[in-house]
C-alpha positions as CSV (number, residue, x, y, z in Angstrom):
1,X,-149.6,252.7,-5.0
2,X,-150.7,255.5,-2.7
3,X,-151.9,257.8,-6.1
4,X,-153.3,254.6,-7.1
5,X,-155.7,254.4,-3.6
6,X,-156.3,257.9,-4.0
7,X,-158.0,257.7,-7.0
8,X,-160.0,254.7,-6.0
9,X,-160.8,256.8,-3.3
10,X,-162.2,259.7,-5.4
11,X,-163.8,257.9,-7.5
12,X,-165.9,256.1,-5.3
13,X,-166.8,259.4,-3.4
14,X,-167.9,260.5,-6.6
15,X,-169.5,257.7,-7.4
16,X,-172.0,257.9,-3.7
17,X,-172.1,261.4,-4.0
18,X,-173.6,261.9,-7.1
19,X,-175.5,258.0,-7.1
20,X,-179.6,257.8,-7.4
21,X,-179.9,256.4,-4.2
22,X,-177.5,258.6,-2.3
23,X,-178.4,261.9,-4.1
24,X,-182.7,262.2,-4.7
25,X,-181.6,265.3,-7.0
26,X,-179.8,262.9,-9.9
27,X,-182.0,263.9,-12.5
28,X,-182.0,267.2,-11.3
29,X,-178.4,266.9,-11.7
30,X,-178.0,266.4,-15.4
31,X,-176.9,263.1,-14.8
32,X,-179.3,261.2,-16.8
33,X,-177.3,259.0,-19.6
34,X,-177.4,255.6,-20.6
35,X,-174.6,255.2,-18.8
36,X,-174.9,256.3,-15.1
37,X,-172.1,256.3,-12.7
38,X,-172.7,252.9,-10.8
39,X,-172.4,251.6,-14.4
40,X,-169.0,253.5,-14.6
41,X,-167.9,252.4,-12.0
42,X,-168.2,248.8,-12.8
43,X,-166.8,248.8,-15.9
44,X,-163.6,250.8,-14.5
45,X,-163.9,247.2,-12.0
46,X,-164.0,244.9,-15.0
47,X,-161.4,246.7,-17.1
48,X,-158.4,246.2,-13.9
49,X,-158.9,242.5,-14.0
50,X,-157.5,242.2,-17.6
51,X,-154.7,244.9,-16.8
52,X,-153.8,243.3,-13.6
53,X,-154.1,239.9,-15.5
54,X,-151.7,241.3,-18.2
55,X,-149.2,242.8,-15.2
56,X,-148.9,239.5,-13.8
57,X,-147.6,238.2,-16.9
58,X,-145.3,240.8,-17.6
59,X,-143.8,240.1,-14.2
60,X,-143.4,236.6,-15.3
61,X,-141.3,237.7,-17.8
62,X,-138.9,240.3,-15.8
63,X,-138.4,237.2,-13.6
64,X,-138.0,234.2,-16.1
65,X,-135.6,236.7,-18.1
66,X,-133.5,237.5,-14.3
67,X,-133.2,234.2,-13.5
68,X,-132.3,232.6,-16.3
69,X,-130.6,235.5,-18.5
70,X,-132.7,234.2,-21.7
71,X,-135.6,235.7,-22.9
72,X,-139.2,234.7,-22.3
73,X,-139.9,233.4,-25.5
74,X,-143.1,231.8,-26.3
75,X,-143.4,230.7,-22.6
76,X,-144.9,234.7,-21.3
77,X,-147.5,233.8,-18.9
78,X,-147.5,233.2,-15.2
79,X,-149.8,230.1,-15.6
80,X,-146.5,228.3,-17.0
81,X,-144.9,228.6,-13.2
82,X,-148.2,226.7,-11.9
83,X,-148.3,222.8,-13.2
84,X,-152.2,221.2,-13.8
85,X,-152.3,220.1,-10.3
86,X,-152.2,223.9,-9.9
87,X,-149.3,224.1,-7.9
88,X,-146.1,225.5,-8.3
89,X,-143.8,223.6,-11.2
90,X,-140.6,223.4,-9.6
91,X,-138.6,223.0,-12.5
92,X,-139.2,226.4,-14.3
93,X,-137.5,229.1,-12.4
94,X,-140.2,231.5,-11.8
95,X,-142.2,228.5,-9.8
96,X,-139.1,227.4,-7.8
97,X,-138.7,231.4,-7.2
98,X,-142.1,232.2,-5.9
99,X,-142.3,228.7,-4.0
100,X,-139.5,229.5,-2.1
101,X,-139.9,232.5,-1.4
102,X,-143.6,234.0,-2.1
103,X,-145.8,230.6,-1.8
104,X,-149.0,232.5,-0.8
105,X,-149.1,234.2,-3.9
106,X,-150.0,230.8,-5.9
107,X,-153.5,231.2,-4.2
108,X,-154.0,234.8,-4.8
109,X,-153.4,234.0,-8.9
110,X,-155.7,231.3,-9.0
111,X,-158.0,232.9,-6.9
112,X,-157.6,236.0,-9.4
113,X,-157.4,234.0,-12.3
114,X,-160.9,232.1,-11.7
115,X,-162.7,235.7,-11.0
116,X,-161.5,237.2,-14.3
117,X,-162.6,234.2,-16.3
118,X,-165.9,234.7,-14.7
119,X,-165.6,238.0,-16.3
120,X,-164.5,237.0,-19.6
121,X,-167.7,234.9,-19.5
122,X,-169.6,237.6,-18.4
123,X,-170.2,237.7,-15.2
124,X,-172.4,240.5,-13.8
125,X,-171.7,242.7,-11.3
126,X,-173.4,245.1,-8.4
127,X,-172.0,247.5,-6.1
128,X,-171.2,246.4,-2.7
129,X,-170.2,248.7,0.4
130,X,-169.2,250.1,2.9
131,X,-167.9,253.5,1.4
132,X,-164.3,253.1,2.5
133,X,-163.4,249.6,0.6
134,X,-166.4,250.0,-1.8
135,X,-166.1,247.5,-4.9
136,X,-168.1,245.4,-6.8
137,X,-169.4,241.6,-6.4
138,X,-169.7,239.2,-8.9
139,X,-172.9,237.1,-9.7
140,X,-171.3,234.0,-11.1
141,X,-171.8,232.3,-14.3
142,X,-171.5,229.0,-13.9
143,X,-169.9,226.3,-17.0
144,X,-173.0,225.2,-17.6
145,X,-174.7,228.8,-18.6
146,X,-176.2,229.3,-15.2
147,X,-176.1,232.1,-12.8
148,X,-174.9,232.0,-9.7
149,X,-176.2,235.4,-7.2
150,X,-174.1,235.8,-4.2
151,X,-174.5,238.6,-1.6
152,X,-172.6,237.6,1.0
153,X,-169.8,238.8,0.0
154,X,-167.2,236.3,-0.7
155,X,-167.5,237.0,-4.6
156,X,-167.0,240.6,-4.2
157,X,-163.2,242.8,-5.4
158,X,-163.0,246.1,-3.3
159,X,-160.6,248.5,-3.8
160,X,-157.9,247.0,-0.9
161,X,-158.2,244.0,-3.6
162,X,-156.8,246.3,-6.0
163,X,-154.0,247.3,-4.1
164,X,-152.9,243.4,-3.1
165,X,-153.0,243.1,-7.0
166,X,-150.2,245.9,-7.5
């Protein structure tokens, strides 16, 4: 996790060092391309929450096969641990394992879940500071085809987001 922080951690550096609004010499720079480093940065954003997604799933797995000694099968995701009522199913192993003994996490995945279906529908993104735990917010798209703009900050994934995910 620590090399994981550190590259976040260069990467957003980068990213302020050499952004328009931080650095008046951007064009000076070379750095004109359709694709500028905010841009970058974004899409590096959008890209972890289908890795992290598919990480969650493959612990699902590991922990379905440990308890029960069988493999996975067609069952592979986390979301079969979590019943409608979206709380933990008691009777599959991995939900009466993380109920027991990691019950906070059911809030983090649906919580996580929800914001990368917003991305799968195409949510939009902007940067959102301060430099240390920079990330991204998300303006939401709602069911209905409308979007939602949110500054305040309770939409937004920052890097310490990143490491709770790992």
């Amino acid at each position: 996790m620590a090399f994981l922080e550190k590259l976040i951690s260069c990467l957003t550096h980068r990213f302020l060092k050499e952004h328009p609004l931080a650095d008046h010499k951007y064009i000076q720079k070379g750095y004109v391309s359709s694709i500028g480093p905010d841009a970058r940065l974004i899409l590096a954003y959008k890209g972890l929450f289908f890795f992290i997604r598919a990480y969650q799933d493959t612990l699902y797995r590991v922990l379905l096969e440990l308890e029960t000694s069988k493999d996975a099968g067609r069952y592979r995701r986390m979301i079969h641990a979590i019943s409608e009522d979206q709380s933990y199913k008691t009777d599959n192993p991995v939900g009466a394992l993380l109920a027991s003994s990691f019950p906070e996490y059911l809030g983090w995945f649906l919580d996580w879940r929800e914001r990368r279906d917003s991305v799968k529908l195409g949510a939009g993104f902007y940067i959102s500071g301060p430099e240390p735990d920079i990330g991204v917010g998300f303006n939401i798209v709602t069911r209905k085809g409308g979007i939602i703009i949110d500054c305040s900050g309770t939409h937004t994934f920052r890097v310490s987001d990143i490491t709770k995910a790992l």
